[in-house]
C-alpha positions in Angstrom: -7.6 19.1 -80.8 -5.4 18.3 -77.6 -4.1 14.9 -77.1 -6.5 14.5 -74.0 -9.6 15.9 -75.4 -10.9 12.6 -76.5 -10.2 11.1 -73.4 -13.8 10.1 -71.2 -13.3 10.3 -67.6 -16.8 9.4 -66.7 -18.8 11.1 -63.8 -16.3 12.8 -61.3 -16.5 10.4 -57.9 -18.3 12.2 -55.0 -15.8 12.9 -52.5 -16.6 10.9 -48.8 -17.1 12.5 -45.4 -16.5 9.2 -43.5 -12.7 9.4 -42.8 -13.3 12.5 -41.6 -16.2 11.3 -39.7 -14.3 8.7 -37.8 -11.4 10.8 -37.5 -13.5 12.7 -35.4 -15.6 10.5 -33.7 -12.3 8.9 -32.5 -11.2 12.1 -31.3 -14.1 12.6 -29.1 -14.2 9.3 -27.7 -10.6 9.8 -26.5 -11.0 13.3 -25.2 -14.4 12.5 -23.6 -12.5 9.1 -21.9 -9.3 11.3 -20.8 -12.3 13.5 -19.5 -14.2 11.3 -17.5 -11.1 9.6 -15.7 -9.5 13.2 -14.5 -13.5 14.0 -13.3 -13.7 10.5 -11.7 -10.4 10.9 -10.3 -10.9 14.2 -8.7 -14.5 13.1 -7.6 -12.6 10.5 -5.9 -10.6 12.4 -3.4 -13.4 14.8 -2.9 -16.4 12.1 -1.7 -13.0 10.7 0.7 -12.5 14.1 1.8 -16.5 14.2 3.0 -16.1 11.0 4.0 -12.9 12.2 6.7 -14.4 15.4 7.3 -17.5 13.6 8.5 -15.3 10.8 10.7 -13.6 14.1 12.2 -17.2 15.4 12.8 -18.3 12.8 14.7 -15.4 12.3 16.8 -15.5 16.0 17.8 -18.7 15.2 18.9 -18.5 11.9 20.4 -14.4 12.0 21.7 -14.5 8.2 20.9 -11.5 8.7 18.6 -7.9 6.7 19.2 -4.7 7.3 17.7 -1.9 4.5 17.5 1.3 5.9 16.6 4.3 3.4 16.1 2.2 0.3 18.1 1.3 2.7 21.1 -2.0 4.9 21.7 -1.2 8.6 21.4 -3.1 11.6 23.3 -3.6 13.6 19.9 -6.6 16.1 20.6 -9.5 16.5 18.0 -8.0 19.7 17.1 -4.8 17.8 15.7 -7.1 15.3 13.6 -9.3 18.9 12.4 -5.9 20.0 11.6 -4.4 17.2 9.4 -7.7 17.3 8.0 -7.1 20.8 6.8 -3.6 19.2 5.8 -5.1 17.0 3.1 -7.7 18.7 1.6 -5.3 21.6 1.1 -2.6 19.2 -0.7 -5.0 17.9 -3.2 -5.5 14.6 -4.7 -2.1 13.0 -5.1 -1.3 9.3 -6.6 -3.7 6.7 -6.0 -1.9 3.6 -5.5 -1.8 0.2 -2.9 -1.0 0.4 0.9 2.3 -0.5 1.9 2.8 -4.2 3.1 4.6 -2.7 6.1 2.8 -2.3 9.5 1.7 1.9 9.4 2.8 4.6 11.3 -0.3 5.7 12.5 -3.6 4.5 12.3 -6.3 7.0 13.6 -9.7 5.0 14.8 -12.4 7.6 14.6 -14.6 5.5 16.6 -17.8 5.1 13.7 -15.9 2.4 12.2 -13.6 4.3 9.8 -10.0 4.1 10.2 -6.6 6.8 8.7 -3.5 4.4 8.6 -0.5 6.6 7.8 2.5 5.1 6.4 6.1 7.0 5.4 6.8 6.5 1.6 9.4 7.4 -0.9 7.8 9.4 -3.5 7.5 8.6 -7.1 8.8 11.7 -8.9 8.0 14.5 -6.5 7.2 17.7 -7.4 9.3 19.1 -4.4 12.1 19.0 -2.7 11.6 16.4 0.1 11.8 12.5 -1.3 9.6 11.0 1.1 5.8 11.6 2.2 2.9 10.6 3.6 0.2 7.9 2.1 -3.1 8.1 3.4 -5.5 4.9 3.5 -8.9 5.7 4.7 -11.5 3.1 5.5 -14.9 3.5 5.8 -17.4 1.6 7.9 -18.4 -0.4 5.0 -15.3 -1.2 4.1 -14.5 0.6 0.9 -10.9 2.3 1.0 -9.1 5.2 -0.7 -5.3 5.2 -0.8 -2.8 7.6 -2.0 0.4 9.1 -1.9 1.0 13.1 -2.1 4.0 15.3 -2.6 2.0 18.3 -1.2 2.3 17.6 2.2 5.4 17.1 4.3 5.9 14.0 6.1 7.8 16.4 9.1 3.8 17.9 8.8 2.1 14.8 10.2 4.5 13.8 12.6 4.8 17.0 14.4 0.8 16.5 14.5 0.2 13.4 15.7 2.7 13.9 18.8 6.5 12.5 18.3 
């Protein structure tokens, strides 16, 4: 007889599920979250790029559009707004952040109530070449606002646009 062959160990323990569990349930909850915020992110810049491509719609249609570039109004046709439209829905969603303080460079009336302001920025970690780009605010007619900055697009791009 072995040494341990007297020994009672009693009923083996059942092995538990709920670390595992958890472990998992805490790895959907953070993949889900990281989910929904790139979705609302993108979903974001797409319901602002509706909202412009409507405030370029009706301005087409209307011509009650202003542009004010540096403090002065600017003859910039429709076709330069349809344009820089094209502009920022091609560079994609860049980094949502807070207006400059600073007076803008631009600011486009579109005549419904909605407003472009346009400011030069340095960029935060650019995925380019050039340092400094665009930020966009857009405004709506009720007020709510969209602002962000984007590496994608050249500031030389907007200027040459908008007439200087």
């Amino acid at each position: 007889m072995g040494l341990y062959d007297s020994v009672d160990r009693g009923k083996p323990k059942p092995k538990r599920l709920t670390g595992p569990i958890a472990l998992c349930c805490a790895l959907f909850l953070l993949f889900g979250g990281l989910t929904y915020w790139a979705c609302h992110y993108q979903f974001r810049f797409h319901a602002f790029i509706s909202d412009l491509t409507d405030s370029t719609r009706d301005a087409r249609s209307t011509e009650t559009f202003r542009v004010t570039v540096n403090g002065s109004e600017t003859d910039v046709s429709i076709d330069d707004l349809s344009d820089l439209l094209y502009l920022i829905d091609k560079a994609g969603a860049g980094r949502t952040a807070a207006a400059p303080e600073e007076m803008p460079y631009a600011v486009i009336d579109y005549g419904d109530g909605s407003t472009l302001e346009i400011w030069k920025v340095e960029l935060v970690n650019p995925s380019n070449d050039w340092t400094e780009g665009p930020f966009f605010r857009y405004t709506d007619a009720k007020g709510k606002s969209y602002g962000y900055d984007t590496d994608q697009l050249r500031w030389e791009s907007v200027v040459r646009l908008l007439g200087e």
